[in-house]
N, C-alpha and C positions, 0 to 999 in steps of 0.2 A: 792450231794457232802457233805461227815458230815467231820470234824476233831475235835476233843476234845481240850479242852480250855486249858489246860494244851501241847500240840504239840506244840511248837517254831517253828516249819521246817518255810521253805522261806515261802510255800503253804498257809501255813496254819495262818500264820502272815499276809499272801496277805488276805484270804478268811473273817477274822474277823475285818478289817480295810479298805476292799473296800467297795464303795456303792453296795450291792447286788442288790436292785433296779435299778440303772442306767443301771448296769452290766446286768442285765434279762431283759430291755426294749432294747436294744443295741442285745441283741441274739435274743433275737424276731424279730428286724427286718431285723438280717440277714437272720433267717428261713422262713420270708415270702418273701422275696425276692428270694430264691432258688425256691420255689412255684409260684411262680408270674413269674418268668422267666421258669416253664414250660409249664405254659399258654400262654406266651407273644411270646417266642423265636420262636417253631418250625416253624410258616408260614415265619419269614425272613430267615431261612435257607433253606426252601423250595424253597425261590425266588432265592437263591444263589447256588440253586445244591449241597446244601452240606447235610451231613446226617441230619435229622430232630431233633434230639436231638446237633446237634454240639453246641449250645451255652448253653443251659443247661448244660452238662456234662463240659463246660470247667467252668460255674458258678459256677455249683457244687464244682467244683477241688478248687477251692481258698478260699472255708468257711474253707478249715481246717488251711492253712495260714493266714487267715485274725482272725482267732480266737484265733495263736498262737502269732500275732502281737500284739493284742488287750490287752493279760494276760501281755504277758513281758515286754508291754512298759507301762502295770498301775501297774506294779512293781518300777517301776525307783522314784528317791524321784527328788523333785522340782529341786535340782541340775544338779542331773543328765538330767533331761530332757532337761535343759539349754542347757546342754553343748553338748549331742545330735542330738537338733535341730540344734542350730549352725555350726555342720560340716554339717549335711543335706542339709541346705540351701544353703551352699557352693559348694556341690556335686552338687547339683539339678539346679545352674546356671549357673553351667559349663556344665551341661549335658542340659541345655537347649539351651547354645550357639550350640551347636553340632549340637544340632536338627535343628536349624534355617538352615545348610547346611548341613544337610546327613542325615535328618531325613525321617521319610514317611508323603508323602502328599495324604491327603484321604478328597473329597470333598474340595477343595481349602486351607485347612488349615496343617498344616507343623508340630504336635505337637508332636508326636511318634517316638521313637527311638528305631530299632531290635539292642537289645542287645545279642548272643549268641542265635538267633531264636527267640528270646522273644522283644514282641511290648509295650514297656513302656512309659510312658505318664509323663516326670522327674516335670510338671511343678504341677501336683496334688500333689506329695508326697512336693511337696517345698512349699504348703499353711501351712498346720501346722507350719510344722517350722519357717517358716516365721511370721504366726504367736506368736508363742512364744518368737522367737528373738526382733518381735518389743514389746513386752508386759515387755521383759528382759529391754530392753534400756525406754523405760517409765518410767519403778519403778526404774530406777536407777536415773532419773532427779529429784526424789522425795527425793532421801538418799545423793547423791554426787554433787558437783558443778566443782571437775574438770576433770569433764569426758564430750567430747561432745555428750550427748547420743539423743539430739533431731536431730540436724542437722545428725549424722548416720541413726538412723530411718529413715529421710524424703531419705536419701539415699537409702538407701534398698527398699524401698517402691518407688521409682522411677526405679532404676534401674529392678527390679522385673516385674514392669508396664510396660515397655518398651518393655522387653521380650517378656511379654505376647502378646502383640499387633504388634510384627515382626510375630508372628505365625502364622495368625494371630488371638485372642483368645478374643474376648472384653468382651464374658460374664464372662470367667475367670477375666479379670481385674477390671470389675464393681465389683465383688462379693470382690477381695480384698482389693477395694479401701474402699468400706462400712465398712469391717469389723475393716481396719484400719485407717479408721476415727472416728467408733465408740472407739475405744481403747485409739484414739490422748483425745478423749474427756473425759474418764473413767480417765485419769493420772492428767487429773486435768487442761488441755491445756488452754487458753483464748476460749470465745466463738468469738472474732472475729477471732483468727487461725481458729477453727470450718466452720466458717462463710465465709474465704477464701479457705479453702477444698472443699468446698461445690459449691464457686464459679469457682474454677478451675476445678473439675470434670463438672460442665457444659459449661462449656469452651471447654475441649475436646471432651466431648458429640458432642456438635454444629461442631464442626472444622471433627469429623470423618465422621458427617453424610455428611458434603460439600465434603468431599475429598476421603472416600472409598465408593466405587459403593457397596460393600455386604450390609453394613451398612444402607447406603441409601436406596435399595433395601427393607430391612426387615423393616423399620420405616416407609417408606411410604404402603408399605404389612400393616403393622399393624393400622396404624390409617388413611388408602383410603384403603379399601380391595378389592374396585373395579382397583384399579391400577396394581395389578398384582398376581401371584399366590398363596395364602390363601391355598392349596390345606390342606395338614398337619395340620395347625391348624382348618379351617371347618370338618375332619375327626375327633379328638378329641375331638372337641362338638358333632358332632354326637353321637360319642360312649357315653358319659354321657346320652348324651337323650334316646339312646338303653336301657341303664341299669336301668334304674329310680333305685327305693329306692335299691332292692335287685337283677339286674342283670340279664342277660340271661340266667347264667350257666357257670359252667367252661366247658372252649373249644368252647363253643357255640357264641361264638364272629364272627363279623364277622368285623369290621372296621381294629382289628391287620392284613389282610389278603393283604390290602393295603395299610397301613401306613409302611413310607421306616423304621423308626427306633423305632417300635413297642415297642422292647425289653430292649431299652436305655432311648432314651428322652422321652418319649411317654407311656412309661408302666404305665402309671399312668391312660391318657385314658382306656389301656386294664382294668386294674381294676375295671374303672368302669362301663365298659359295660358287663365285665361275672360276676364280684362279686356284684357291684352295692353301691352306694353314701353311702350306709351302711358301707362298707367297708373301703371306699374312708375318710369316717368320722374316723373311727379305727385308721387307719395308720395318719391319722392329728393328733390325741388325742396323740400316744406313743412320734410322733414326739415331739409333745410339751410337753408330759411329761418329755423327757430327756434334754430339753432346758431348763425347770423352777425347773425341780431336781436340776442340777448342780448349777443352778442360785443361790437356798437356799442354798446351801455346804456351797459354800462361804460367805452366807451374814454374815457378822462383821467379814469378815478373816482380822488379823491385815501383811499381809505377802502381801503388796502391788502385788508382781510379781504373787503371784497364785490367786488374785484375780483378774486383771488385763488378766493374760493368760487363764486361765480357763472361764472368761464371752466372750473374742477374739476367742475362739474354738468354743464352741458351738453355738456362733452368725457365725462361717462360716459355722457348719454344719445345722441351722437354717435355713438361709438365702439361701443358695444352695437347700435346699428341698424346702423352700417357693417360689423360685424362678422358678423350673422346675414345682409344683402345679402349678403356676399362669401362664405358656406358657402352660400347657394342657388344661386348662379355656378358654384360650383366649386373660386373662388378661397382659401380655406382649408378646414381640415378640418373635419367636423363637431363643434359645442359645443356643442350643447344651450342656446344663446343665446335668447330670444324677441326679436321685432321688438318696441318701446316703441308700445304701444297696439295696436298690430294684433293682436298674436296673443294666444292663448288663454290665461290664469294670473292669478289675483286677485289674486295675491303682488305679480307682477311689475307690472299694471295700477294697484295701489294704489301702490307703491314710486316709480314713473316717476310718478304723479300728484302724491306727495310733491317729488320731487325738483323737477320744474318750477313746483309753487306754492313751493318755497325761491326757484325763479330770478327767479320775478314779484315774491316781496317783496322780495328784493334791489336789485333794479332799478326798483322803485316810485320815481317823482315824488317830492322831500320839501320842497313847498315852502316849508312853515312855516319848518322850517329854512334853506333858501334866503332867506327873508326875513329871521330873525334874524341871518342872516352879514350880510347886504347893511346892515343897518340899524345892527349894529356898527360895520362898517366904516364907513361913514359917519359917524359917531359919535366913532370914533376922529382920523379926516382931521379932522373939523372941531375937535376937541381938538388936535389939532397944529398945526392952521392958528393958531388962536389966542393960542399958545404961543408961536408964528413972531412 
């Protein structure tokens, strides 16, 4: 893609003030995940009698939407994003009410809603926003005094919770409790608030494992594996053991052949038993390169909200990837978590494409404005100098 420095167009005003580097670790791994899902997918569609490319081809179908979502919304400037997310969230808790009663329930959980034949997932697309709404009401605790913008926050972030766990969805709600605890604490909050987030999240930790048998179920699974079925996750250690440094081969896998959700939660073991820890190391590295990219955009942003919102994104899309790694390890229990772009889910593919086209126009170049400070200031000195 070239435009000349002299082109104003919208395009080309976007191409010379995005992070191209974010922007090219972010396609990258959507292209390996199109890949990686046609290594991972065809045996669960074999299992399902359905054509053996079915989930490939419908993966494939959504790069060209999740890369039109990705440009237009790191178009949008910090306001607009605001105001955006804000009706999103609003849409997405209304549409998650729906879900809790007419929604589809697949494996005991209730998350999905056919909209017009289409199976959408409202509670993904409503993390971003969510996030950014609580990161909007933060920085405004920082500038204004009569607004109640902490106690809405703890509102939204409850009622949000709540939701989630009618679904019922606890890795969803773990994943946003963290990200907007880490945010309570970025706005500058006390560390004993901190310190009671902390204590209430283990509060309802303890109280779900007493009172939901799933919950119970996977935590005594994960730390007595003698207590009951392990199956899923002793196959995703296998597969790493399969692949040592460099793999069996693509195709040449054999644990995807019986692992139920190869193509989703799990495609991270396929990696590493046909590409191999080599690989498995690759996709850590980008991941983390787009988390500590963004991190540096902002460091000394004096724009509390984009600094604020912008480290709140990419600690969900961090945390969500570190968190599906660490259940194909072993190292937590299973969540029903997807890997951000690799794995299989339009919901999740279009959501994560939202979220990082928030984090590019965040962190967009603004020079115009750079120039209008500069030229103030200036302006101002030489009025004082004057004066003098």
């Amino acid at each position: 893609m070239r435009f000349a420095r002299s082109d104003r167009s919208l395009l080309s005003d976007w191409w010379f003030t995005v992070d191209r580097l974010l922007f090219s670790a972010v396609v990258v791994l959507m292209a390996g995940g199109v890949i990686l899902s046609l290594a991972a997918s065809p045996s669960v569609a074999g299992r399902l009698d359905l054509d053996t490319f079915h989930f490939f081809k419908r993966h494939a179908a959504m790069i060209a939407p999740a890369l039109a979502v990705l440009v237009v919304s790191s178009m949008f400037t910090p306001r607009m994003i605001r105001r955006f997310s804000l009706a999103l969230f609003v849409v997405c808790l209304a549409l998650m009410v729906v879900t809790i009663w007419l929604g589809v329930e697949i494996k005991g959980a209730t998350r999905w809603l056919l909209l017009g034949g289409v199976s959408i997932q409202p509670s993904e697309f409503a993390k971003p926003a969510f996030v950014v709404v609580s990161a909007w009401l933060f920085s405004e605790t920082q500038q204004r005094d009569d607004v109640p913008s902490i106690p809405m926050a703890v509102f939204c972030y409850v009622l949000f919770v709540a939701l989630l766990v009618m679904q019922p969805d606890f890795g969803q709600a773990l994943l946003v409790s963290l990200v907007w605890g880490s945010l309570f604490f970025l706005a500058g909050m006390s560390v004993v608030w901190v310190g009671l987030l902390v204590a209430g999240l283990l509060i309802a930790g303890v109280a779900a494992y007493f009172t939901v048998p799933h919950v119970t179920e996977r935590f005594d699974r994960f730390f007595a594996p003698s207590s009951g079925d392990t199956y899923q996750t002793d196959r995703a250690i296998e597969a790493f053991r399969n692949g040592g440094w460099f793999g069996t081969g693509p195709g040449e896998g054999t644990v995807k052949h019986v692992l139920p959700d190869s193509h989703a939660d799990f495609v991270f073991a396929v990696v590493a038993e046909e590409f191999g820890l080599i690989t498995c190391l690759a996709i850590v590295v980008v991941f983390a390169f787009i988390v500590l990219r963004a991190m540096v955009r902002v460091h000394g942003e004096t724009d509390g909200f984009i600094r604020i919102a912008t480290i709140g994104l990419v600690s969900l899309f961090g945390l969500q990837a570190l968190i599906n790694m660490a259940v194909n390890v072993g190292m937590l229990p299973a969540k029903g978590m997807t890997l951000p772009f690799i794995s299989y889910g339009g919901s999740s593919l279009l959501s994560m494409a939202l979220t990082m086209g928030f984090v590019l126009g965040l962190t967009r170049r603004r020079p115009r404005a750079e120039r209008f400070t500069r030229v103030s200031d200036s302006v101002a000195d030489t009025s004082q100098e004057a004066k003098a």
